[in-house]
C-alpha positions as CSV (number, residue, x, y, z in Angstrom):
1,X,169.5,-59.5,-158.1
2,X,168.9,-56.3,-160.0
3,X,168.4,-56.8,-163.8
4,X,168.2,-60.3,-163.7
5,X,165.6,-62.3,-165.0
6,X,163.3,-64.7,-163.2
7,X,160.7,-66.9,-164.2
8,X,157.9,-67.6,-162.1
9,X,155.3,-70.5,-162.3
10,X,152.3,-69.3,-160.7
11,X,153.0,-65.9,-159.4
12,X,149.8,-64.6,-159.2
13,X,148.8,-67.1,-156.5
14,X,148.2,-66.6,-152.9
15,X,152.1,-66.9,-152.7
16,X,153.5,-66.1,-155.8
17,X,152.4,-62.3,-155.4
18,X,154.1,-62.0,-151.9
19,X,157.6,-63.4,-153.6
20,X,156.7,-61.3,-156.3
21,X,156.4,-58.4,-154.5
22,X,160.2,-59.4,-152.7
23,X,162.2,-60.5,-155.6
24,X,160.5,-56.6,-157.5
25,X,161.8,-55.1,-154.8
26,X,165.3,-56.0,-155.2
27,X,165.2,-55.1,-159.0
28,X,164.5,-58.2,-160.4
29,X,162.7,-58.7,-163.7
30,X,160.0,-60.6,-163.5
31,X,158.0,-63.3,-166.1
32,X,154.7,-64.5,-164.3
33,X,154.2,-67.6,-166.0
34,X,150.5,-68.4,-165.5
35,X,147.5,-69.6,-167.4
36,X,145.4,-66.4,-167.5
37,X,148.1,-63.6,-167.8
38,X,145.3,-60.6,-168.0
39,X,144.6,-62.0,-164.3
40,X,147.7,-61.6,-163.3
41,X,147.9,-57.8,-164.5
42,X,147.5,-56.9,-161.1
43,X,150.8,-58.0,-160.6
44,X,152.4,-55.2,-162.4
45,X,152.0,-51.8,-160.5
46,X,154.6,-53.8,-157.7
47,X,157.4,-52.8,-160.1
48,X,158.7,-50.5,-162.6
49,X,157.2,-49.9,-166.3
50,X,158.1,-53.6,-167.6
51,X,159.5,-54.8,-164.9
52,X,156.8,-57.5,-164.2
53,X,155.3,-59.3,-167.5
54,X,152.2,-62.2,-167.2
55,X,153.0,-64.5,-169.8
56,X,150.5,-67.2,-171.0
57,X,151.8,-70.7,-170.2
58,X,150.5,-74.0,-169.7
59,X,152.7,-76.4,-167.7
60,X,151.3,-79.1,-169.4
61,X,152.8,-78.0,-172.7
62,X,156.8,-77.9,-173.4
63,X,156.6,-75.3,-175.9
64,X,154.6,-73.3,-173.8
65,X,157.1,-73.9,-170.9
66,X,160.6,-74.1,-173.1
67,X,159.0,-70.3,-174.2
68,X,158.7,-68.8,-170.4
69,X,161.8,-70.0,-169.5
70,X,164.3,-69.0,-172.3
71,X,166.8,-66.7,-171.3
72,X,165.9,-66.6,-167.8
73,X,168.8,-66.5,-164.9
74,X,166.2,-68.3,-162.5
75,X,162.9,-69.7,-162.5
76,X,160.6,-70.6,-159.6
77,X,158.1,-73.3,-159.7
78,X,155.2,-72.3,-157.1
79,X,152.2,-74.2,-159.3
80,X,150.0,-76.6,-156.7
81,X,147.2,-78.1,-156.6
82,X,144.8,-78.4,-153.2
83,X,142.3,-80.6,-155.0
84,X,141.9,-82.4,-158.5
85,X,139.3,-81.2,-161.1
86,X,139.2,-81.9,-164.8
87,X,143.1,-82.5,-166.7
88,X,143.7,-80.5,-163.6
89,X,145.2,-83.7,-161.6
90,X,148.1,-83.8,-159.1
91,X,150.0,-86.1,-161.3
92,X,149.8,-83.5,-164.1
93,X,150.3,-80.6,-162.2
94,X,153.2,-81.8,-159.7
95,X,154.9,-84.5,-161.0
96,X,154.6,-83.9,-165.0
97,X,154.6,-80.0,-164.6
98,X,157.1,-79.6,-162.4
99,X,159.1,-82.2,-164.1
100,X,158.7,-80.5,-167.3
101,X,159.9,-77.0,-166.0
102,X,163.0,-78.6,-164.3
103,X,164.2,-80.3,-167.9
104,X,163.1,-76.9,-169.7
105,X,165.3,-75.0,-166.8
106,X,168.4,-77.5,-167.5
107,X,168.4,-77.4,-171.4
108,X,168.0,-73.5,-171.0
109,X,171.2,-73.3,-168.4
110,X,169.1,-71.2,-166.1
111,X,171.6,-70.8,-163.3
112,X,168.5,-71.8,-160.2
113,X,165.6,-73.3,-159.7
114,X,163.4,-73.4,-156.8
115,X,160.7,-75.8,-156.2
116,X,158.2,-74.6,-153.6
117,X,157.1,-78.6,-152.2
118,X,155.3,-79.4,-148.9
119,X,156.1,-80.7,-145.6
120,X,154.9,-84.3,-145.3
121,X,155.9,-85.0,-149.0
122,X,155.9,-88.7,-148.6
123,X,156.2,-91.7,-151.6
124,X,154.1,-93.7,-148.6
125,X,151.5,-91.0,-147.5
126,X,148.0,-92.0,-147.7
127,X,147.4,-89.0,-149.5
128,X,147.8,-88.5,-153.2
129,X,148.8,-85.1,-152.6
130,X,151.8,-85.9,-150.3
131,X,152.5,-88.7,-152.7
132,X,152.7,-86.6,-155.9
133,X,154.6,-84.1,-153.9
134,X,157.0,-86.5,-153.2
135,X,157.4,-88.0,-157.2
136,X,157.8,-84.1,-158.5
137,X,160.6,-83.4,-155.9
138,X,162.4,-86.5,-157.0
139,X,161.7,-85.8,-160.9
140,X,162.9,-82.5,-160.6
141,X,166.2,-83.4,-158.8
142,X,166.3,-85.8,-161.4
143,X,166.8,-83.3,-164.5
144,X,168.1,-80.6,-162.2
145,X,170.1,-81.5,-159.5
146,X,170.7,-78.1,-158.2
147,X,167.0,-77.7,-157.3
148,X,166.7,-75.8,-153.6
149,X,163.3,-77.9,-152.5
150,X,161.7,-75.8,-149.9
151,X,158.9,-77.9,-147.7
152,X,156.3,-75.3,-145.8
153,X,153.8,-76.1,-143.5
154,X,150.6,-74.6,-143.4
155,X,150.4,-71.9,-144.9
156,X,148.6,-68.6,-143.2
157,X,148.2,-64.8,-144.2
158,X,145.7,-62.5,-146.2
159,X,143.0,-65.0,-148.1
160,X,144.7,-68.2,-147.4
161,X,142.8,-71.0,-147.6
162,X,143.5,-73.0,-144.4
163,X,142.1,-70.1,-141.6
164,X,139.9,-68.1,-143.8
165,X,138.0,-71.2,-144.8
166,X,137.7,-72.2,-141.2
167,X,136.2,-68.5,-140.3
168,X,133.8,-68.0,-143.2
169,X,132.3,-71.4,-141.9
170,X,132.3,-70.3,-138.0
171,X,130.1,-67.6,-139.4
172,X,127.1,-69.3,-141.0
173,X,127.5,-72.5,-138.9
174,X,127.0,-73.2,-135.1
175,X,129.6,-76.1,-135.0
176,X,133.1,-77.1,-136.6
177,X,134.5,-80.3,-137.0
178,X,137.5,-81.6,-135.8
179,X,138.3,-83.8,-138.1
180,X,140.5,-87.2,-136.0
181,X,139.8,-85.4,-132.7
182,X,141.8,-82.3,-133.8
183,X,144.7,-83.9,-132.3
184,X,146.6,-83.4,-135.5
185,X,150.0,-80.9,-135.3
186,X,150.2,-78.1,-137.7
187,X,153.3,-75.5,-137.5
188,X,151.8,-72.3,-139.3
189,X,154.4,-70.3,-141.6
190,X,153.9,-66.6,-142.5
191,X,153.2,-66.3,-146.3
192,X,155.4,-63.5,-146.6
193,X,158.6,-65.5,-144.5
194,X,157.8,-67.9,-147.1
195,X,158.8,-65.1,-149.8
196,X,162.0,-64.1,-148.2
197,X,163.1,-67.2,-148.0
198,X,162.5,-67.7,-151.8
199,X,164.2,-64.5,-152.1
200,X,167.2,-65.7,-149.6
201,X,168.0,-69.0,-151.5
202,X,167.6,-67.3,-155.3
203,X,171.9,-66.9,-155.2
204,X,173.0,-69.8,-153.3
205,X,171.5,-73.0,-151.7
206,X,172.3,-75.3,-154.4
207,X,170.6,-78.8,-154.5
208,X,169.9,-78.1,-150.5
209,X,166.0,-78.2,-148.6
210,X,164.5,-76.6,-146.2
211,X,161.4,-77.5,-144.3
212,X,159.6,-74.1,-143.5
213,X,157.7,-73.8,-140.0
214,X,156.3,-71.1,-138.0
215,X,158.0,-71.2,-134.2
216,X,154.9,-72.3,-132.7
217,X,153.2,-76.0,-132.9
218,X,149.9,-76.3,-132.6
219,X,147.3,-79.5,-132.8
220,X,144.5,-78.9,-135.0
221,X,141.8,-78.1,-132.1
222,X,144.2,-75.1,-130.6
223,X,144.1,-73.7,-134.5
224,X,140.2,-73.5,-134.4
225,X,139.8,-72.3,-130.4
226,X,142.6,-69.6,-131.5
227,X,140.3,-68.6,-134.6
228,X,137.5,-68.6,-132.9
229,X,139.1,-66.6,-130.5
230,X,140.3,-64.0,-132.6
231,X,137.3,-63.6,-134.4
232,X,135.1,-62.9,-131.1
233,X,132.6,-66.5,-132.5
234,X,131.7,-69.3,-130.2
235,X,131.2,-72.3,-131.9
236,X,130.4,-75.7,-130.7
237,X,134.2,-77.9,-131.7
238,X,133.0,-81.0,-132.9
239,X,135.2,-84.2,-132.9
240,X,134.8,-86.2,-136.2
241,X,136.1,-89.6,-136.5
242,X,138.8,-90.1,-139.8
243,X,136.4,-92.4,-141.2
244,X,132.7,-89.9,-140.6
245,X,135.2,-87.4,-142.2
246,X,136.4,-89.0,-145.2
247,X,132.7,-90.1,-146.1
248,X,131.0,-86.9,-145.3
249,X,134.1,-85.5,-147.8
250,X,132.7,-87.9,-150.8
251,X,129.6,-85.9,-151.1
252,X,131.3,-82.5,-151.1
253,X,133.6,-83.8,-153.7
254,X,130.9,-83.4,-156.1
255,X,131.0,-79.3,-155.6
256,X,132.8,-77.1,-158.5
257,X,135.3,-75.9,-155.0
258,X,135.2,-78.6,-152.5
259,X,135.2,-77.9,-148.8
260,X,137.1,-80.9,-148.1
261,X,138.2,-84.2,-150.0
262,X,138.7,-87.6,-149.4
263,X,142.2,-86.8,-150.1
264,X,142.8,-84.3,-147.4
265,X,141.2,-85.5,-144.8
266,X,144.0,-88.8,-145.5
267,X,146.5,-85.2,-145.2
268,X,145.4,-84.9,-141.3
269,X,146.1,-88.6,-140.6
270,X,149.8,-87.2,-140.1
271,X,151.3,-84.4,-138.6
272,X,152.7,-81.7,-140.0
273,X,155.6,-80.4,-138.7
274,X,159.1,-79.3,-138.8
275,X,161.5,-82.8,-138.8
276,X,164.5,-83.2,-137.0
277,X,167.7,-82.8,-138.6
278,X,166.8,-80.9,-141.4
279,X,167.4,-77.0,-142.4
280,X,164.9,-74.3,-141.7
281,X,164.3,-71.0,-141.3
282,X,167.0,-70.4,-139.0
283,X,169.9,-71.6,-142.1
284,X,168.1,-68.3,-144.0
285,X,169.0,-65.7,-141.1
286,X,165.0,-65.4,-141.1
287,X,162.8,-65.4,-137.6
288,X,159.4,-66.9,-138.4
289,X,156.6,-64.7,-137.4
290,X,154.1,-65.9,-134.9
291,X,150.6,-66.7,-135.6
292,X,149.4,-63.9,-133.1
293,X,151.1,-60.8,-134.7
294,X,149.1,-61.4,-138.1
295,X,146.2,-63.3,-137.2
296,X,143.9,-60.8,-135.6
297,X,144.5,-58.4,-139.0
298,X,144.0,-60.8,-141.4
299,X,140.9,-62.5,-139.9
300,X,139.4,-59.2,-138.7
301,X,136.2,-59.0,-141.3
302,X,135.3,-62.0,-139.8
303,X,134.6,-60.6,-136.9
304,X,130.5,-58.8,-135.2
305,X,130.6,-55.9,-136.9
306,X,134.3,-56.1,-138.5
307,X,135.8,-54.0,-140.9
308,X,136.3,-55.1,-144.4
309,X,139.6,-54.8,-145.4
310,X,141.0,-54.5,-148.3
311,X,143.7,-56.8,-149.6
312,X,147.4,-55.8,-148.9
313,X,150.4,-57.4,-150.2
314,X,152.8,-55.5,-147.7
């Protein structure tokens, strides 16, 4: 990989700076392609002088996209959305944006291009966000056939948004819901076992998918009891019908960062986990890492009394 260039949509997110930090590593040169590149400065001390460059790109705009990815070797698209606000939509952001970046990637002749997806993707999901997933994985096969789709679960590590949510509200409130029951199946993935598999299918792969899961399974209630665990809380676990959930979810809609939407509780209806049949992990020569060896460190300022701790990219 060493003296290549790679593109990267979104690399100063909560996953782009651990696949950063890999593909640096390994020599590569790096364009963070991002919409504040002064906030992605950060990014730079994880390589060499000029190794790492934030350049200021809107996916929305092919000019602005052509520009990043000209004479690039590879580009990675890791740009999602968890919620909509403003021009910030789901059809704009993963269908147009990612279908943009795959036709700017094919009239460039990069050599790959990775497009991080979800597990559940699904033109028939309730949710728009499952939906949209599944109309940018087909438009970007569409203008680049060679795409390596790679489908995670849920993803946990250092200020995610999935546990740490969960634990900043276990600390100011005496009850959680469990939204259908809690009888919904998650399969955790490592953030950085993400990133090594981004950095494992960068020379080979072509036009394959893999759905990304952590080896354990768990239903939605065993996620909170094992938070609450870890972070020494007892809270009362509260089952909330789909329907109680999706209307209490209206209301918080209306906040600048929504706790929940509409559009994710209509995520939960469906598990979310590994298929059958499909490549994983296991195709990448990578062993997931269990909840329990990074849970406890990650969550631990949560905890009577914790520490703080600072944020760490190893």
């Amino acid at each position: 990989m060493a003296d290549r260039i790679v593109t990267v949509f979104g690399g100063s997110g909560f996953l782009g700076r651990h696949a950063v930090r890999q593909l640096a590593a390994k020599g590569t040169r790096l364009r963070i392609a991002v919409r504040d590149p002064e906030a992605a400065a950060f990014l730079k001390p994880l390589g060499d002088v000029g190794q790492i460059v934030p350049l200021q790109t809107n996916v929305r705009d092919d000019a602005s996209v052509a520009r990043a990815i000209d004479g690039a070797d590879a580009v990675i698209n890791l740009v999602g959305l968890l919620y909509e606000s403003g021009r910030q939509t789901f059809q704009a952001v993963h269908v147009e944006g990612a279908r943009r970046i795959a036709q700017a990637a094919r009239q460039a002749k990069v050599r790959s291009l990775i497009q991080i997806s979800a597990i559940g993707a699904d033109p028939d999901s309730p949710a728009r966000y499952a939906r949209t997933k599944a109309e940018g994985e087909a438009a970007v096969r569409e203008a680049f056939p060679k795409t390596v789709l790679l489908r995670p679960s849920v993803v946990f590590g250092p200020e995610d948004n999935f546990f740490n949510r969960f634990a900043s509200l276990a600390c100011l409130a005496p009850a959680l819901p469990l939204i259908g029951g809690g009888k919904t199946r998650m399969q955790p993935v490592y953030v950085l076992d993400i990133a090594k598999a981004i950095a494992g299918v960068l020379d080979g792969h072509a036009g394959e998918t893999f759905e990304l899961g952590g080896p354990q399974v768990f239903t939605f209630r065993e996620l909170m009891e094992r938070m609450l665990e870890t972070i020494e809380r007892r809270r009362l676990l509260v089952p909330v019908p789909f329907w109680a959930a999706r209307l209490g979810a209206f209301f918080l809609e209306i906040l600048p960062r929504p706790l929940l939407t509409r559009d994710q509780v209509r995520l939960l209806e469906r598990d979310n986990v590994v298929g059958r049949n499909v490549k994983t992990f296991a195709d990448l020569g990578i062993t997931p890492t269990p909840l329990a060896a990074v849970l406890p460190d990650d969550l631990a300022r949560f905890c009577p009394g914790g520490r703080r701790r600072t944020f760490n990219l190893a």
